[in-house]
VOGU-3710 file (C-alpha; in Angstrom, 3 decimals, decimal comma):
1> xxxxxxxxxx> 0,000/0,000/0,000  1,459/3,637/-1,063  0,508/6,948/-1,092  1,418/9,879/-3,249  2,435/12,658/-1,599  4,083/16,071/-3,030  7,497/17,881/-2,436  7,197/20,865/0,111  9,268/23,838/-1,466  12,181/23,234/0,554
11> xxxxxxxxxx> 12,744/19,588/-1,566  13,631/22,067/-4,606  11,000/19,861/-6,692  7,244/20,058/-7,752  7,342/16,174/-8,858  5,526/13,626/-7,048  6,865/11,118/-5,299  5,892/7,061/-3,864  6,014/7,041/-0,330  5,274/3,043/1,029
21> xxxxxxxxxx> 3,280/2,664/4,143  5,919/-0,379/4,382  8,308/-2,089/2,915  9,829/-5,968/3,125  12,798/-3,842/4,814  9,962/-2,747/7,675  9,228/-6,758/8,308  12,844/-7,244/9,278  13,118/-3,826/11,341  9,845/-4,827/13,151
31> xxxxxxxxxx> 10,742/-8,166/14,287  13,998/-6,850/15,590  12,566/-3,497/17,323  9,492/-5,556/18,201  12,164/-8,112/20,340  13,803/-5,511/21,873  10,896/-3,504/23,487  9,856/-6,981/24,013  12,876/-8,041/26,368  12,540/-4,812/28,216
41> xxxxxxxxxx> 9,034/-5,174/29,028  9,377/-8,669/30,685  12,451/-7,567/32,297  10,022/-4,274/34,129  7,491/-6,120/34,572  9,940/-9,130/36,638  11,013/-6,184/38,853  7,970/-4,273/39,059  6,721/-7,500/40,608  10,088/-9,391/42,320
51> xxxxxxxxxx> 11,778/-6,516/43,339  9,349/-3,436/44,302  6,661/-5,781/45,371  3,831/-4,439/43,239  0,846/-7,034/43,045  0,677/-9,072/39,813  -2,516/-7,745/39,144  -1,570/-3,866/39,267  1,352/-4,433/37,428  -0,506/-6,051/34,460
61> xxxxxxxxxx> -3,746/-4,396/34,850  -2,981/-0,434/35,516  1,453/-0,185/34,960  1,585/-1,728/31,565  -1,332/-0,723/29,772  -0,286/2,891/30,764  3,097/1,876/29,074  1,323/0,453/26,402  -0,056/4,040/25,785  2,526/5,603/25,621
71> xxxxxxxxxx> 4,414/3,358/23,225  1,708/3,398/21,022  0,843/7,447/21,017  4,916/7,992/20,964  6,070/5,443/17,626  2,898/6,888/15,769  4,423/10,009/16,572  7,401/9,047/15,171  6,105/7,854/12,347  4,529/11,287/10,900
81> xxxxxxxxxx> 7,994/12,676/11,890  10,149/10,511/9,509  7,017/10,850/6,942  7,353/14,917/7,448  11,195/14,317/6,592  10,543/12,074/3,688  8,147/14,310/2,008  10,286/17,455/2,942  13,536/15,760/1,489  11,866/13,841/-1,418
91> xxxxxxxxxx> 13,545/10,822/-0,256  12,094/6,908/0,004  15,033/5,912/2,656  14,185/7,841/5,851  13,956/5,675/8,737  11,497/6,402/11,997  13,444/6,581/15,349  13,046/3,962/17,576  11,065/4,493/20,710  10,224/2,296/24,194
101> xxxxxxxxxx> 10,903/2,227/27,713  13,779/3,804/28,187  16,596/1,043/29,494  19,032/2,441/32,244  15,743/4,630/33,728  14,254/1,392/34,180  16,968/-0,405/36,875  17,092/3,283/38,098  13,524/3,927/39,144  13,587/0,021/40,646
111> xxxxxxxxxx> 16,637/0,538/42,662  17,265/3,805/43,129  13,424/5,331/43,906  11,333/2,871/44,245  13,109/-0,049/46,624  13,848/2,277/49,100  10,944/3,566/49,608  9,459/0,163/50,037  11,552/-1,307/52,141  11,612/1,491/54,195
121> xxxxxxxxxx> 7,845/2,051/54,415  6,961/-1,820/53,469  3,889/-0,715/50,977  4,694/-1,518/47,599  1,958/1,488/46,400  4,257/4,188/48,380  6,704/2,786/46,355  5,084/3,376/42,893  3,865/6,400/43,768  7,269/7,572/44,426
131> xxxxxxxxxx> 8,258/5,953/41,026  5,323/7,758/38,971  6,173/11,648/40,367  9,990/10,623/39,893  8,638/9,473/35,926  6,567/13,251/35,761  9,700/14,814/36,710  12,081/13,175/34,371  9,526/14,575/31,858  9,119/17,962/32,612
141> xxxxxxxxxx> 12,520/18,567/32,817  13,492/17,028/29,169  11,101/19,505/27,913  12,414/22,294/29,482  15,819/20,341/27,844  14,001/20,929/24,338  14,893/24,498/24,357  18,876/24,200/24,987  19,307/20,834/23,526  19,472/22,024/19,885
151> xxxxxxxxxx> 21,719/24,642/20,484  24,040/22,390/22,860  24,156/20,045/19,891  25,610/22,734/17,639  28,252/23,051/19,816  29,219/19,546/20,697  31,515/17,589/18,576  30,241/14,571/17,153  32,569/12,341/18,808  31,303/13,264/22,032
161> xxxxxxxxxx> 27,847/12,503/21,529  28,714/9,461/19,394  31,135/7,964/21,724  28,878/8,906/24,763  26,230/7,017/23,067  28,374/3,797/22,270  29,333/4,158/26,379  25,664/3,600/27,193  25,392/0,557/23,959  28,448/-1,189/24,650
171> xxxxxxxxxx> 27,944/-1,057/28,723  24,100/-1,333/29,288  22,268/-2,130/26,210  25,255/-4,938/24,941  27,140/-6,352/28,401  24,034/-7,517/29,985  22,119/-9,644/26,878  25,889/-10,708/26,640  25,728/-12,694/29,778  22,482/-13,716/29,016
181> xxxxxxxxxx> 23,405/-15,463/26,081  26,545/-17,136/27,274  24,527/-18,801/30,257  22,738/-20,785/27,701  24,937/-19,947/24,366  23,905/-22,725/22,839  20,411/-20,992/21,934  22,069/-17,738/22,175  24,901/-18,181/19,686  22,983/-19,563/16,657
191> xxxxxxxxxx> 20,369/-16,668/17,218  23,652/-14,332/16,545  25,125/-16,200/13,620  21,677/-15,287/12,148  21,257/-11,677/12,999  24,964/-10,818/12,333  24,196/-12,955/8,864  21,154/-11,629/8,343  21,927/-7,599/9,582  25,744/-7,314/8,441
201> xxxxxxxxxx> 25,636/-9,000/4,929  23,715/-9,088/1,703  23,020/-12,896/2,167  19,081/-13,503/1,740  17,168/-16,566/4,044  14,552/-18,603/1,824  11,773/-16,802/0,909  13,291/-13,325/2,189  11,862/-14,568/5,915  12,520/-12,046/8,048
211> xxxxxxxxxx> 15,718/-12,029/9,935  14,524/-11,613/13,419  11,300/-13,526/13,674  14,042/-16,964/11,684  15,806/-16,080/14,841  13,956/-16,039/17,465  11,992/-19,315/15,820  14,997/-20,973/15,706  16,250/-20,100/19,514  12,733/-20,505/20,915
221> xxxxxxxxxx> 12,826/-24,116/19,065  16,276/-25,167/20,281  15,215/-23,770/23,683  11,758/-25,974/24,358  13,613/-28,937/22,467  16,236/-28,646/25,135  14,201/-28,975/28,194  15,329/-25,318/28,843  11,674/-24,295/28,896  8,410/-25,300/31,432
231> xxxxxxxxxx> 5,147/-26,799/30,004  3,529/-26,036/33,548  4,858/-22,624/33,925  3,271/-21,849/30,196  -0,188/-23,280/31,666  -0,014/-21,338/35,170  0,712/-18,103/32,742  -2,152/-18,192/30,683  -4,182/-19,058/33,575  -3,237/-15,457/34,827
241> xxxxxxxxxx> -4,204/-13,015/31,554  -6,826/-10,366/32,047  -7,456/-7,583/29,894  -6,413/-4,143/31,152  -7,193/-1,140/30,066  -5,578/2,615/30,194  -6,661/3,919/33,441  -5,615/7,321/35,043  -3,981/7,290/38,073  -3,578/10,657/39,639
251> xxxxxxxxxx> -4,259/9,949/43,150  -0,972/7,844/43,220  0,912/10,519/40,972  -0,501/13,572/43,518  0,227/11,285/46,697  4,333/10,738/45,112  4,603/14,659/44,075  3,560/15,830/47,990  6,699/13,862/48,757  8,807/15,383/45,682
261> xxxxxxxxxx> 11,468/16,446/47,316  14,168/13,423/47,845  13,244/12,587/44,256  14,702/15,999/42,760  18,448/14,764/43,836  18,074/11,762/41,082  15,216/13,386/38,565  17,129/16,496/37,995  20,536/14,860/36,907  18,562/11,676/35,101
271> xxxxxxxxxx> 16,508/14,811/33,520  19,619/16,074/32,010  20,623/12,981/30,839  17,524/12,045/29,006  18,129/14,977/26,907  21,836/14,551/25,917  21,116/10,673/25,803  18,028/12,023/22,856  20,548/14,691/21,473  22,779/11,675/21,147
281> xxxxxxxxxx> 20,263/9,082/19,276  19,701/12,508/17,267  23,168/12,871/15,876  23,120/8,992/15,586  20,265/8,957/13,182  21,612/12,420/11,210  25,289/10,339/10,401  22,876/7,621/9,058  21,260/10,377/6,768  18,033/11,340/8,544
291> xxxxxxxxxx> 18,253/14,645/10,347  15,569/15,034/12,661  14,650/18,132/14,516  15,771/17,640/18,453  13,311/20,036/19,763  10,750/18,326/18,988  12,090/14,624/19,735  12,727/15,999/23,559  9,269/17,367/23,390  7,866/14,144/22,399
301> xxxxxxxxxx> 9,767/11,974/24,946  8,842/14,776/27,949  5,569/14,544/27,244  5,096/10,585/26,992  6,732/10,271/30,048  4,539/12,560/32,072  1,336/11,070/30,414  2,603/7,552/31,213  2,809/8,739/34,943  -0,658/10,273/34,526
311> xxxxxxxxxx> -1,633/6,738/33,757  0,591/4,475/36,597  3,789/3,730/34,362  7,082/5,097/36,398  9,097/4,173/33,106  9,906/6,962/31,213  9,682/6,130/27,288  12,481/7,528/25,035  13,637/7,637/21,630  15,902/4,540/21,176
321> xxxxxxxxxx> 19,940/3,954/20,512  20,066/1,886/17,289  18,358/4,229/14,816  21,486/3,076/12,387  20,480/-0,654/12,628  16,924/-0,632/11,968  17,905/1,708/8,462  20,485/-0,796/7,674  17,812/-3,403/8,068  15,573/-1,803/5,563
331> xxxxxxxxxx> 13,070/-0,329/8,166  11,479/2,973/6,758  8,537/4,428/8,466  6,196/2,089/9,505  8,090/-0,341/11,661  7,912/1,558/14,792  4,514/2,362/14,978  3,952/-1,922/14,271  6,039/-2,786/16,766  4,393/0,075/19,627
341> xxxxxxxxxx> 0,963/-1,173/18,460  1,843/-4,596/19,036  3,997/-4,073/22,385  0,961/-2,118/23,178  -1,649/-4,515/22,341  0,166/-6,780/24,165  0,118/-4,690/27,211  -3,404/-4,033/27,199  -4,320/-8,098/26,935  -1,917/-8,550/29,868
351> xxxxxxxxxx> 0,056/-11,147/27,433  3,213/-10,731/28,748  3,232/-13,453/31,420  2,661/-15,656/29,317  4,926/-14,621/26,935  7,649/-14,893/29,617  7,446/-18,609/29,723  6,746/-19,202/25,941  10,026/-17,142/24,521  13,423/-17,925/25,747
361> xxxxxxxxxx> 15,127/-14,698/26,985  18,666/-16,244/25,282  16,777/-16,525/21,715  15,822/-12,635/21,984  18,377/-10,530/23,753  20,895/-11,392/20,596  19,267/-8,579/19,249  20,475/-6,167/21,700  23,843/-7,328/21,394  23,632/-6,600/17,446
371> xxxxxxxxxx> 22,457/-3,120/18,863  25,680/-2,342/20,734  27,933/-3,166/18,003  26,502/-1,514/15,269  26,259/1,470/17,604  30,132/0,921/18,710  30,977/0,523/15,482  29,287/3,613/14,146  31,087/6,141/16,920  34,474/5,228/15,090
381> xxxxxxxxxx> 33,011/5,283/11,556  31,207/8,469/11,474  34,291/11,206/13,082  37,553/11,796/11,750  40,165/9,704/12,074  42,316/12,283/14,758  38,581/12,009/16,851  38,926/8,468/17,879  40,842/9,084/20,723  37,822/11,723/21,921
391> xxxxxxxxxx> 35,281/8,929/21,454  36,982/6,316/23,476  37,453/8,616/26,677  33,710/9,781/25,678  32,297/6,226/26,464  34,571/5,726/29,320  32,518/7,502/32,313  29,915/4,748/30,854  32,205/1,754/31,727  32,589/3,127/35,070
401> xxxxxxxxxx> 29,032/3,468/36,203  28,582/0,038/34,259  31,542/-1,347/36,690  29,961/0,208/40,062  26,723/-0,705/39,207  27,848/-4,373/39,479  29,976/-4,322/42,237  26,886/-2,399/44,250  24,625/-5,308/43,004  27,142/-8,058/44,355
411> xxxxxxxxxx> 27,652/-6,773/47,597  23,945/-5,870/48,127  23,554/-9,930/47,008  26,181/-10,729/49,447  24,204/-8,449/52,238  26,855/-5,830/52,972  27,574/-2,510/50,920  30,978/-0,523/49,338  30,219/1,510/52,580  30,648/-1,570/55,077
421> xxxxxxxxxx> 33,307/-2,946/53,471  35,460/0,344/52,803  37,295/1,698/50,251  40,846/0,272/51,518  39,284/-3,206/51,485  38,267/-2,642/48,046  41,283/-1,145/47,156  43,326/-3,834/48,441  41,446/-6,197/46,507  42,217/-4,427/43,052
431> xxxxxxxxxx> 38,584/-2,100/43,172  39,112/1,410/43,030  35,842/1,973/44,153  35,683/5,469/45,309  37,530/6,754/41,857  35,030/4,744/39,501  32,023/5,772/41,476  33,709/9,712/41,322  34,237/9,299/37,570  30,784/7,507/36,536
441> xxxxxxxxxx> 28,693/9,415/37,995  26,310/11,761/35,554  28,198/9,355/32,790  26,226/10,754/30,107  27,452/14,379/30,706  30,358/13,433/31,695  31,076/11,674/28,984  29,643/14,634/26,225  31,978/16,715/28,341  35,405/14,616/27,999
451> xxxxxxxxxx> 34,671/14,129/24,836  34,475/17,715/24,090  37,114/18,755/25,599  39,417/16,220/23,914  38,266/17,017/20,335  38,699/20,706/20,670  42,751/19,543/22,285  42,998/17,191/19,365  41,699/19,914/17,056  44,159/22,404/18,581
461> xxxxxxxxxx> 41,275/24,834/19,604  42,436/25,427/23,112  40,299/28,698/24,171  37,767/26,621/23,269  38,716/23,629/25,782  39,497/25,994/28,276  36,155/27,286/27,909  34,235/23,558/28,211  37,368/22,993/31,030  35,110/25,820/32,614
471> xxxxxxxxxx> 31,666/24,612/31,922  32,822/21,040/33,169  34,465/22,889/36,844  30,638/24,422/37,154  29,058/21,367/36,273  31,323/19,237/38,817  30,669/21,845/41,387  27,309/21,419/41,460  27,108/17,634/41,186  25,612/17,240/37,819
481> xxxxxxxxxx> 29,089/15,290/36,871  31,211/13,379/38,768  29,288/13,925/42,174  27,168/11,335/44,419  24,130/14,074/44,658  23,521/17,312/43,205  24,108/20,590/45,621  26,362/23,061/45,907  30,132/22,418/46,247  29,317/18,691/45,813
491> xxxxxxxxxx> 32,698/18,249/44,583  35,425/21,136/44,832  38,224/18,661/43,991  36,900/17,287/40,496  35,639/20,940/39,984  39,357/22,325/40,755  40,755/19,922/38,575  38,930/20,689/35,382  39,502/24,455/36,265  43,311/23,736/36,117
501> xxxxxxxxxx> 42,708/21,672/32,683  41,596/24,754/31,112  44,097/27,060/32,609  46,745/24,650/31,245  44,464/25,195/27,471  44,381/29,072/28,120  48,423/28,540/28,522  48,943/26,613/25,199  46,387/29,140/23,535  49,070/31,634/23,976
511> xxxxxxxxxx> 51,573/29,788/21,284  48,525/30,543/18,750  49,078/27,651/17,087  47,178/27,176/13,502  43,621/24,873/14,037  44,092/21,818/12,547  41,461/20,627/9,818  40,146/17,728/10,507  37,198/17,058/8,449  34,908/17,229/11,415
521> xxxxxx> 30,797/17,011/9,915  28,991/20,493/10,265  26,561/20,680/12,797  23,410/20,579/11,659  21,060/23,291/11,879  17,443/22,643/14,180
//
């Protein structure tokens, strides 16, 4: 099914052009988004339940319908957007971002916001109230973020935001399904021979079948035909599915804002984040070829999150990493919206139980893996060659909240803390805890800010990384970087140390050395 549509003025042309509704390209793109949004759903809805101690039946009849909402309302979104572009451009190729739960937000709000609240108050609705204002925060203040994130992307080198971006792939969207996999690899690693055959090469399966649904066939196949699988588990699942619809929830919403305050000390810097995490996925998706507007991508995602909360989800939705993949996989505009209608669907028919115990999580988190390399790959590919150097330290902060996010989850399994055991403890057994913690915290800005600083060095533009030198000092000062908790003089020593990088920058500025060329991409107009 097509439609015609015309060129605006800005496409230069008057002539008419074919734009698909979808394409065999869309197929493959919406099995593979589909899987992904897929995994991350079970995976909130396991700790919704396990770990925060919301009851089954809230979970699957108020939390993920809301979710489901918002998936839906956002990818159709998403879907005029890339249509806008296509029409605007004249061009058949432009690919929809990718949109769903957003990832790290979603071990955040369990662990971070919501477990302490329950088990210090024992009541699991406390809890997700607490979760739902935190959610309506994280919104607001990414659309405040819409007005200064398109002019903080003109000024940011694209190897910061690229290798920032491949921090967060490689570390949270890659490591974990990476684990996954190799505790059962032998569904896992046939499901990747046929993604990284079916993504990375020209080479066609039978009929054209579409390269994620062969794979997750063939994994969920090997999986039951192994024993790895539970007939009775399957039975008690569907036993369990009720339809739930989209219900608003203020009264829990109202009840978490009149306790707002503790929130602010995570929402404001995980705020910030969501916006330079979107900027990011932005400058992703323009080195593939589709340049999309930021202002109104942070709008979007600010807005779904609130409504969500409005309706009992605490996940904040966001524009996706892996915008590169799903174009190199032939998805154009309508495999997003396909894949939030059916995660959505799903949500609302409370399927996914059941789903849990049909699909083996090794046959579907190969996907993610794919994810992280393409998006690892394409920080290197899309900079100058001199730049490389600025995208490694860019995705660096990354590895270290990655790192202390693990050792903080094995010590909390072991019943003790970094705290009880002490840094020279740790340090004597090879963890530099205190250091890793100091450097990955407020990664993502962190990391945009390295990785500025490094370019402009590399580029020879030192007033320039004096200046960022100076904006990284304020930013450590006040704890949005490198600093447990935001407040003022949360940490001098980090702050002092960036303000002596710069004067060392203002020093060499002096020689008034030539700037280097380097090829480094324009920025892109909003």
């Amino acid at each position: 099914m097509s439609m015609d549509v015309k060129d605006s003025p800005a496409a230069g042309s008057s002539s008419s052009f074919t734009l698909s509704w979808w394409t065999k390209g869309d197929t493959n793109a919406f099995f593979g988004l589909g899987f992904n949004i897929l995994v991350n759903v079970l995976t909130l809805t396991t700790l919704s339940i396990a770990v925060v101690g919301i009851p089954g039946s809230d979970v699957l009849g108020t939390l993920l319908p809301a979710l489901g909402i918002a998936l839906i309302l956002g990818n159709l979104y998403y879907m005029v957007l890339a249509r806008r572009l296509a029409k605007r451009e004249n061009r058949t190729d432009v690919t929809a971002l990718p949109y769903g739960p957003s990832v790290p937000h979603m071990f955040i709000v369990v662990f971070v916001v919501m477990l302490p609240v329950y088990l210090a108050t024992g009541e699991a609705l406390q809890a997700w109230a607490a979760g739902l204002a935190w959610a309506f925060m994280i919104g607001i203040i990414v659309m405040i973020g819409a007005f200064v994130g398109p002019y903080i992307r003109r000024i940011t080198p694209r190897a910061a935001m690229l290798g920032t971006l491949a921090g967060i792939s490689i570390t949270f969207i890659a490591m974990r399904p990476a684990a996954q996999m190799w505790e059962a690899a032998w569904i896992g690693l046939p499901v990747l021979a046929i993604i990284l055959i079916g993504f990375f090469t020209d080479v066609k399966l039978p009929g054209n079948i579409p390269v994620g649904l062969a794979a997750l066939l063939v994994g969920t196949a090997i999986g039951w035909i192994g024993g790895y699988m539970s007939v009775p588990d399957v039975t008690e699942a569907a036993s369990n599915i009720a339809l739930g619809l989209p219900d608003l929830r203020l009264d829990l919403l109202l009840d978490g804002l009149g306790n707002l305050a503790p929130l602010l000390a995570t929402a404001i810097p995980l705020g910030v984040y969501n916006f330079t995490e979107a900027m990011s996925n932005v400058e992703s998706a323009s080195a593939a070829g589709d340049n999309y507007n930021l202002r109104s991508v942070l709008l979007a995602d600010g807005f779904g999150a609130v409504v969500g909360s409005a309706f009992g989800s605490p996940f904040p939705p966001a524009v996706y990493i892996g915008h590169p993949g799903w174009k190199d996989a032939g998805g154009r505009t309508g495999y997003s919206v396909a894949s939030g209608v059916a995660i959505g669907l799903m949500c609302f028919l409370g399927l996914f139980g059941l789903l849990a115990t049909l699909l083996p999580i090794p046959a579907i988190v190969p996907i993610l893996l794919y994810i992280g390399l393409l998006i690892g790959a394409q920080a290197f590919q899309s900079v100058p060659k001199l730049h490389a150097i600025a995208v490694v330290v860019a995705l660096l902060p990354n590895l270290a909240e990655w790192a202390v996010g693990l050792i903080d989850n094995a010590l909390s399994a072991a019943g003790t803390s970094a705290t009880e055991v002490g840094s020279e403890a740790l340090g004597q057994a090879g963890v530099v805890y205190d250091g890793l913690k100091t450097f990955g915290s407020g990664a993502v800005l962190a990391g945009l800010m390295l990785g500025t600083i490094v370019t402009f060095v590399l580029d020879k533009r030192f007033l320039a990384a004096a200046a960022a030198g100076g904006v990284a000092a304020t930013l450590s000062w006040v704890g949005l970087i490198h600093s447990h908790q935001v407040g003022w003089a949360a940490n001098p020593q980090v702050a002092l140390g960036y303000l002596f990088f710069g004067l060392v920058c203002l020093a060499y500025s002096r020689l008034n050395p030539a700037p280097k060329p380097t090829g480094e991409p324009q920025p892109v107009g909003e």
